[in-house]
N, C-alpha and C positions, 0 to 999 in steps of 0.2 A: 200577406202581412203588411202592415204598415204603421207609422210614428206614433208616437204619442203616447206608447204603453200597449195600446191593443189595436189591432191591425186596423187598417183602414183607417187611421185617425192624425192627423197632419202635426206635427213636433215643428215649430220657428225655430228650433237651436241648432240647425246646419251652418257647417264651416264655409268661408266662402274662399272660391279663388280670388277675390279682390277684396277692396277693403269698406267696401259699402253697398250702400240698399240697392245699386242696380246691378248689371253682369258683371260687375267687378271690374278691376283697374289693372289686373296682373293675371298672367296664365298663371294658375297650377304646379307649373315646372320652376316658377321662381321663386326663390326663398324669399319669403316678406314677415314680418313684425306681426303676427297676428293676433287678437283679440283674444279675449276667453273664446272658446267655443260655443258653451254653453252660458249665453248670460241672459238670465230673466232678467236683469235692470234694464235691457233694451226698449223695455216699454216707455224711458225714458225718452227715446226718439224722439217720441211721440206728445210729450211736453203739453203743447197746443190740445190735444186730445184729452190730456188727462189734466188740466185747469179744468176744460168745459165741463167736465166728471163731478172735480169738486164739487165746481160750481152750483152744477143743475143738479146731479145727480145720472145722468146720461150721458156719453159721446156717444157721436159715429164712431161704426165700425170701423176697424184696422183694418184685420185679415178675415176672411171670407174661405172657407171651403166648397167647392162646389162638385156636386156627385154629377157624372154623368150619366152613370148607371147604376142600376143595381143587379145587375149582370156581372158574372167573372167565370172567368177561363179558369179558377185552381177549385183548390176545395179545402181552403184552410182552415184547419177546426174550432181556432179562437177568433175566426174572423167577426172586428166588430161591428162591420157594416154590411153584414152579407149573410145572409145563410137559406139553405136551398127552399126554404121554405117561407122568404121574403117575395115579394111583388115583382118582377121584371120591368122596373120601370125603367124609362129611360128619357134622355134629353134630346129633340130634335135641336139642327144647326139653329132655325130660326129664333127657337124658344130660350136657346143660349144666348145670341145674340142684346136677346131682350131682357135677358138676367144680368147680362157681362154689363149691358148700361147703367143700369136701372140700380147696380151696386158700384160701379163708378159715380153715378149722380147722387148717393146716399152719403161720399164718402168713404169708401172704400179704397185701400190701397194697394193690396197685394190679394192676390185670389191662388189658393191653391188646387189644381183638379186632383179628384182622390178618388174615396168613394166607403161607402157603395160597394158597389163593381168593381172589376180595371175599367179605366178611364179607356183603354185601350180596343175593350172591347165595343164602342159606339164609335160608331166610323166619324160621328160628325167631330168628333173631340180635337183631331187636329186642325181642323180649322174654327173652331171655336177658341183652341190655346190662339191661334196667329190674331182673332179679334180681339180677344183678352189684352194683348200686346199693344194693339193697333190703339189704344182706345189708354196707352198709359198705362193702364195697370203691371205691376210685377208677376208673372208669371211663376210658382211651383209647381211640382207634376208627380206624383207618387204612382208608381206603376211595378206589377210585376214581371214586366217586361217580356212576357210570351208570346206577346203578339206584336210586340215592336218592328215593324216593318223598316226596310232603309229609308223609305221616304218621309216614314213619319217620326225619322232619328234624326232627319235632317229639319225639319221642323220644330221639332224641339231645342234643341240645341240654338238655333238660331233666336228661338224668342223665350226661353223661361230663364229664369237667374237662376236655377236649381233643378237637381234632379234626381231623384231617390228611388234606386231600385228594392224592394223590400224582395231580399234574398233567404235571411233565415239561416244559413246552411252554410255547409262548407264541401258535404259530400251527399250523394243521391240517396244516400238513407237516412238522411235527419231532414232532408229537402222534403220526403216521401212523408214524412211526421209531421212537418209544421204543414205543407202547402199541400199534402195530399197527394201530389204529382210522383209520376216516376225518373226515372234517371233518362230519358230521352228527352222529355221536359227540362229538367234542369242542364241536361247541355244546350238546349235552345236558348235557355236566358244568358248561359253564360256566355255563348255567343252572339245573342243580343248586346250585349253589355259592349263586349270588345267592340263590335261595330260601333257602339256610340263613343266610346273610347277615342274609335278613330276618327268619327265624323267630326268629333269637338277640336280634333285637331287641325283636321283637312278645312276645317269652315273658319280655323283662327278664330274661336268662340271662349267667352269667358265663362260660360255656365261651371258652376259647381255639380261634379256629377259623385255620386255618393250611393251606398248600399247598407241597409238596416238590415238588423238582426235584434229581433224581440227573443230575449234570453227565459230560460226557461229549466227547471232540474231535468226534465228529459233530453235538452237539448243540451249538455253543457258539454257532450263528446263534442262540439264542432266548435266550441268558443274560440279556443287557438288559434285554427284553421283557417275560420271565418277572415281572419287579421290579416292571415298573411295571404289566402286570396282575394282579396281587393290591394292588398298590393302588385299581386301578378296582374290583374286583368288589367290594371292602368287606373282606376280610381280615385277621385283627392280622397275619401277617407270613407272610413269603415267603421259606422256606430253601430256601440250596442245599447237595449235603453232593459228594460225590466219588463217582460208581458205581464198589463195589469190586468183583473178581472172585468167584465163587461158589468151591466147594470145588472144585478140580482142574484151574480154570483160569488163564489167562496172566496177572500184571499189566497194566491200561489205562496207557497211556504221562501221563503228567503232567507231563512236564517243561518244558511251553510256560507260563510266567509270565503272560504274558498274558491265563489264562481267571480267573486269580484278579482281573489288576486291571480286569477286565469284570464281573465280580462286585462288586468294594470301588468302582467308579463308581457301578454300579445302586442299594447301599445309598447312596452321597452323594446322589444325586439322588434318589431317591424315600424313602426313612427318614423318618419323622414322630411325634410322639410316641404317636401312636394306629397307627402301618401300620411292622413290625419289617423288615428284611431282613438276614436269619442267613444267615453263612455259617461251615463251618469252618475257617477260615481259617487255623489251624494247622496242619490236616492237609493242607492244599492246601500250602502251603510245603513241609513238613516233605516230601511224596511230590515234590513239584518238587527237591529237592533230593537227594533218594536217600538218605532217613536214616529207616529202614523198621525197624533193629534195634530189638529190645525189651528195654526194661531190667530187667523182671522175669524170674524162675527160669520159673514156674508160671502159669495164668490160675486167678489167685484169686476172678475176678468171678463164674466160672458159682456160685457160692457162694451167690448173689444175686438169679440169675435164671435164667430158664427156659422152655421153650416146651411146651404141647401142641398135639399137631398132630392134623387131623380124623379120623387114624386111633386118635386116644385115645394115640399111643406119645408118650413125653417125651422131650427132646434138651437136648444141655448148653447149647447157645445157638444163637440164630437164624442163624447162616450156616452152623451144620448142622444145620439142621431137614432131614430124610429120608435123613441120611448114617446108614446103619446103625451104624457103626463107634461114633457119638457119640450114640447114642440109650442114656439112662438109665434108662428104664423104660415098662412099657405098664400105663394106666387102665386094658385090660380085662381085666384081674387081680390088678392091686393098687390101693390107692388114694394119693394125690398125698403123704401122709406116710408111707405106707411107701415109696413109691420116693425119696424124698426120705433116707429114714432106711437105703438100701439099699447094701449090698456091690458091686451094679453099677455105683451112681451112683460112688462112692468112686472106683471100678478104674476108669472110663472117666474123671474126674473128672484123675487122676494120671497115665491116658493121652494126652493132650490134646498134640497135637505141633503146636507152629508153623507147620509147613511144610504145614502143611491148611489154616491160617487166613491169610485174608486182611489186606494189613497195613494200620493202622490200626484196627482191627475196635470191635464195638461197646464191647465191654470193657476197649478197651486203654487210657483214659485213667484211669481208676479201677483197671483194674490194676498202675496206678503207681504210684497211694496205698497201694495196700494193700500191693504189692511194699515201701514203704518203711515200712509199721509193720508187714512180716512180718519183713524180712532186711536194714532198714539202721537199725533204733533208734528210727525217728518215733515218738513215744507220741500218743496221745487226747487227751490233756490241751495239744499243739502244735496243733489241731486249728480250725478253723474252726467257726462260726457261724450260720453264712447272712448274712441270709435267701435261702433257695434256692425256686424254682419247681416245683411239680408235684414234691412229696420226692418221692410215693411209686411215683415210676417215675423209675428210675435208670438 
């Protein structure tokens, strides 16, 4: 499982141990002044990015996802990037190497690996996060952490600003529902987990290290639970977000009030100035209440961001990573600023129909901002500040 609504799909609105776009400026353990959690205005960062919007009609990319595979060690049922009957692609180191530039040179600022897959399972993935690094970019990392090895906890930690274990669970039979796995599995993660725990601290590392839980009415025996183990294993915070539907299928029902105020307990009771519990709490309302329409024309964010997936093809955003229809270009033909600077991207870009996308989706809260400095008058100059968390994934 992972961010954004439906698994394997990368969420910018992680808490950070510091107070900006790199590894941050404070451990963990020290109480600091922190920001919203969640703030879609962060696209304001970005300022520069979004004049050239107005202006043209285009930026460069921000944030970038890149699949390493599509390969994975679980078997989780609403996985959005994954299912057993997808392609087994995958990314050699070289062929990384030459993606990790080629979206630095586009413009690109922060690159998430996800997937797909687990990131974890293509061996070349930790030395392609260490080039990621090498080359400037901000490093996130979404993993299930099962095959987290020590050495490749020590790697992480050393160069990603974040790092999200997509847990689900709080015990071995709701672990067993969402990710498929048994209870011999989910103590490997959890002992995964603690080792990176302690690696972040042995290495005096500023990474923000964090655990998702995409909520769900079958799951809601472990909401509690979920809170207050990420405060045992050591944790900065423990979000929950709403599992959205993938492309083609049903809305999940929400309208039970009660998963949210079992969620806004777990944060009173376990919240600490060192251990966060995010949840979105707007969009849990907002879907409990059946107010799903969108106040924007157009989704301005794919503007912004983007995925490539292990088969080298690029897609306008992560809840259609492998929907033909929404794929903008393929790496193994062109490279990330020509497809970026492409006629296809454009046309599929102004095709983009709501009733494919999931509601609430990843773009839609920053779709709102820009909806309102494209088509209701907001200028730059009404504009926020910060300080915002982790700019450089939005």
């Amino acid at each position: 499982m992972s961010t954004c609504g439906t698994k394997k799909c990368a969420d910018a609105t992680v808490i950070s141990s510091g107070t900006n776009g790199t590894a941050g400026a404070e451990t963990a353990s020290t109480p600091v002044s922190r920001p919203q959690a969640f703030a879609p205005d962060k696209i304001f960062a970005h300022k520069d990015r979004v004049a050239q919007w107005l202006e043209t009609g285009v930026s460069r990319p921000v944030t970038v996802e890149l699949d390493m595979t599509n390969v994975c060690n679980q078997k989780c049922p609403h996985c959005f990037g994954y299912w057993p009957e997808k392609d087994q692609a995958k990314i050699c180191l070289e062929e990384a190497k030459a993606i990790l530039g080629q979206l630095k040179d586009s413009g690109a600022r922060g690159v998430t690996f996800t997937g797909g897959g687990d990131p974890l399972v293509n061996p070349a993935t930790p030395d392609a996060v260490e080039h990621a690094r090498s080359l400037g970019l901000d490093v996130g990392f979404i993993t299930n952490a099962q095959r987290l090895k020590p050495e490749t906890a020590d790697i992480l930690v050393r160069s990603c600003v974040w790092i999200r274990v997509s847990l689900d669970a709080a015990t071995p039979e709701i672990f067993q529902l969402t990710h498929g796995m048994g209870a011999a599995q989910f103590e490997t993660v959890l002992g995964n987990v603690r080792n990176l725990v302690a690696r972040k601290k042995a290495l005096d590392s500023r990474v923000t290290l964090g655990l998702g839980f995409l909520t769900a009415p079958k799951t809601r025996a472990d909401v509690y639970g979920f809170a207050r183990l990420g405060k045992e294993l050591g944790v900065d915070y423990g979000q929950y977000r709403p599992l959205l539907r993938r492309q083609g299928e049903a809305d999940l029902d929400y309208s039970d009030a009660s998963l949210l105020e079992e969620m806004l307990r777990a944060k009173r009771d376990f919240e600490t100035p060192s251990y966060r519990v995010l949840c979105s709490e707007h969009k849990y309302r907002l879907i409990a209440q059946g107010k799903l329409e969108r106040s924007y024309r157009k989704c301005y964010g794919q503007n912004f961001a983007a995925v490539v997936s292990a088969d080298r093809k690029m897609y306008v955003c992560c809840h259609m990573r492998g929907v033909e229809k929404y794929e903008i270009g393929d790496l193994n033909q062109n490279t990330v600023s020509e497809v970026w600077d492409s006629e296809k991207r454009r046309a599929v870009a102004d095709s983009v129909d709501f009733a494919d996308c999931p509601p609430l989706c990843r773009c839609d809260s920053f779709n709102e901002i820009l909806g309102q400095l494209k088509d209701e008058g907001r200028t730059l100059e009404d504009s926020p500040e910060g300080p915002w968390e982790h700019t450089n994934f939005i």
